[in-house]
C-alpha positions as CSV (number, residue, x, y, z in Angstrom):
1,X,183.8,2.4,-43.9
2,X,183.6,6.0,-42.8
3,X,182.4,4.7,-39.1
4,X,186.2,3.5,-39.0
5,X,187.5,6.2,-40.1
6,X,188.2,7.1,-36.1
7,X,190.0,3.8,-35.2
8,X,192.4,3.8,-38.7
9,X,195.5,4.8,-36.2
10,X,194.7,2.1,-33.5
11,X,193.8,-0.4,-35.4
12,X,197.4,0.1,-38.1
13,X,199.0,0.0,-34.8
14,X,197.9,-3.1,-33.6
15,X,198.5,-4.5,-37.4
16,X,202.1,-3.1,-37.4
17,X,202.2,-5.0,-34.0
18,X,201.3,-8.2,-35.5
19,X,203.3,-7.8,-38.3
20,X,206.6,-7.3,-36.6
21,X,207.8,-10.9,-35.8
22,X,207.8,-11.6,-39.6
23,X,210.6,-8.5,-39.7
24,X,213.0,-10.1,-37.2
25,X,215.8,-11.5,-38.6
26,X,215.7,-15.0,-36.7
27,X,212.3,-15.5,-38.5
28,X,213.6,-14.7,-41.9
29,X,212.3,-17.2,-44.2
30,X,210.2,-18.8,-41.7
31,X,207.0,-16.7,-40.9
32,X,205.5,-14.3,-42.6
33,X,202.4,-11.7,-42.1
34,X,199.2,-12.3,-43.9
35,X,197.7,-8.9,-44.3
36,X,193.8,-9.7,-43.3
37,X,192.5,-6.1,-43.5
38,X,193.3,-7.1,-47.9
39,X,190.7,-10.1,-47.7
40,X,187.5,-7.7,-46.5
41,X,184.8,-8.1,-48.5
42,X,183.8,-4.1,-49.4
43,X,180.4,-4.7,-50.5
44,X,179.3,-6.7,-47.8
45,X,180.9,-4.0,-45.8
46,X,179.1,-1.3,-47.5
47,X,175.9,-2.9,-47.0
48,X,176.7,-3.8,-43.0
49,X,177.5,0.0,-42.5
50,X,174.0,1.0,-44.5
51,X,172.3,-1.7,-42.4
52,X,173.9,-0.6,-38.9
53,X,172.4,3.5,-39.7
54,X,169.2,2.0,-40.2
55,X,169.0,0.1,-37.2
56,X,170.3,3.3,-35.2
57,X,167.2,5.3,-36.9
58,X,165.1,3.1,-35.8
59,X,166.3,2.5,-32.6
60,X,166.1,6.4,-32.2
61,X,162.3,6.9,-33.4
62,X,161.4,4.1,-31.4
63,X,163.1,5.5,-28.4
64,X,161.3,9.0,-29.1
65,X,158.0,6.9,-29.5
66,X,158.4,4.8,-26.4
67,X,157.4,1.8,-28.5
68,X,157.7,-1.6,-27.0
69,X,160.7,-3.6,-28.0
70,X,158.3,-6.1,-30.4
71,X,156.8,-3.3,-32.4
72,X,160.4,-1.3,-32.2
73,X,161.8,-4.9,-34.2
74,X,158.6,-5.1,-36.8
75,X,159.8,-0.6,-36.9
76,X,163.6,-1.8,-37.9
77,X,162.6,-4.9,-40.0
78,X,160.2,-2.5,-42.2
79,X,162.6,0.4,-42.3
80,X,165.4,-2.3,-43.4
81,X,163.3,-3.7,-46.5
82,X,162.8,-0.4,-47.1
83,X,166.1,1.2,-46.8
84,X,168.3,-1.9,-48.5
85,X,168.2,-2.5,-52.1
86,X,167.2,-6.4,-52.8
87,X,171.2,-7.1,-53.6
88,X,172.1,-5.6,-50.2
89,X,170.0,-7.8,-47.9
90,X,170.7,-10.6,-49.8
91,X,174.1,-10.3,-48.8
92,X,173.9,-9.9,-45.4
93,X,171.4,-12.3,-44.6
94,X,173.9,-14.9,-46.8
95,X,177.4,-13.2,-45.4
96,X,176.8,-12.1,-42.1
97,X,177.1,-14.6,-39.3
98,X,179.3,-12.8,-36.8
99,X,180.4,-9.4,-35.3
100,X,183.2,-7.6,-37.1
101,X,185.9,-8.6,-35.3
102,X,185.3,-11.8,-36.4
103,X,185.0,-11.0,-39.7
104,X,181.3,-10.8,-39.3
105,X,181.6,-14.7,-40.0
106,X,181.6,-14.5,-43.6
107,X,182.6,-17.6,-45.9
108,X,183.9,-14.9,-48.6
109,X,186.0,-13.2,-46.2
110,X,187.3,-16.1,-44.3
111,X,187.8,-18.1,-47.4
112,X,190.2,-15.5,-48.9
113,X,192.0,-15.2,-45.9
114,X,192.4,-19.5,-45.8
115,X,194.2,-19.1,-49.1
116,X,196.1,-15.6,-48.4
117,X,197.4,-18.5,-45.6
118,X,197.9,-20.9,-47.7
119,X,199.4,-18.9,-50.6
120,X,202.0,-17.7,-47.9
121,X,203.0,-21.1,-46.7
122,X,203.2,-22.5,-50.0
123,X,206.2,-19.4,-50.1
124,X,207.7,-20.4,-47.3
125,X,207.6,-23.9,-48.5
126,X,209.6,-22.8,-51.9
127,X,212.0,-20.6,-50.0
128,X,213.5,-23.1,-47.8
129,X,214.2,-25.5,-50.4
């Protein structure tokens, strides 16, 4: 998302990192990199990003309005059913389990990359035969 936008360079660089071994001739045929940034899940990204401005809105007016920390959650929750579409909290209350960096936890997104895995070994598999 556009939030990312800032990190792109880091974050090929680390991927280029982890990529490498699969270059080196001594792994040839025997490991290979499974591209995880392919198995994101864009609309439950979309609606993560749309959820995460809210929550800073809120967070903002309820800093500017020295509201307790209950009413500034009942602020958030009401400016969430109001600011996500039906569709889009749907899918974050069913696909978000975990930050980010852990895929934010979702069965979609971990699921595809499982069978990126297992696609990947099943090539290796019919390459050393």
């Amino acid at each position: 998302g556009p939030d990312q936008h800032r990190y792109k360079s880091t974050h090929q660089n680390i991927r280029d990192a982890m990529a490498a071994p699969a270059k080196l001739p001594e792994f040839k045929g025997s490991v290979t990199a499974v591209l995880t940034e392919n198995y994101w899940d864009r609309e439950l990204k979309a609606a993560r990003f749309k959820e995460e401005t809210i929550k800073q809105q809120a967070k903002k007016l309820a800093k500017e309005g020295k509201m307790k920390p209950a009413v500034e959650r009942v602020l958030t929750e009401k400016m969430r059913i109001e600011g996500l579409t039906d569709r889009e909290r749907l899918v974050l209350d069913k696909g978000v389990s975990n930050a980010e960096f852990h895929y934010l936890g979702s069965a979609k997104i971990l699921g595809g990359i499982g069978k990126g895995f297992a696609e990947a070994m099943a090539e290796l598999k019919h390459l050393s035969q």
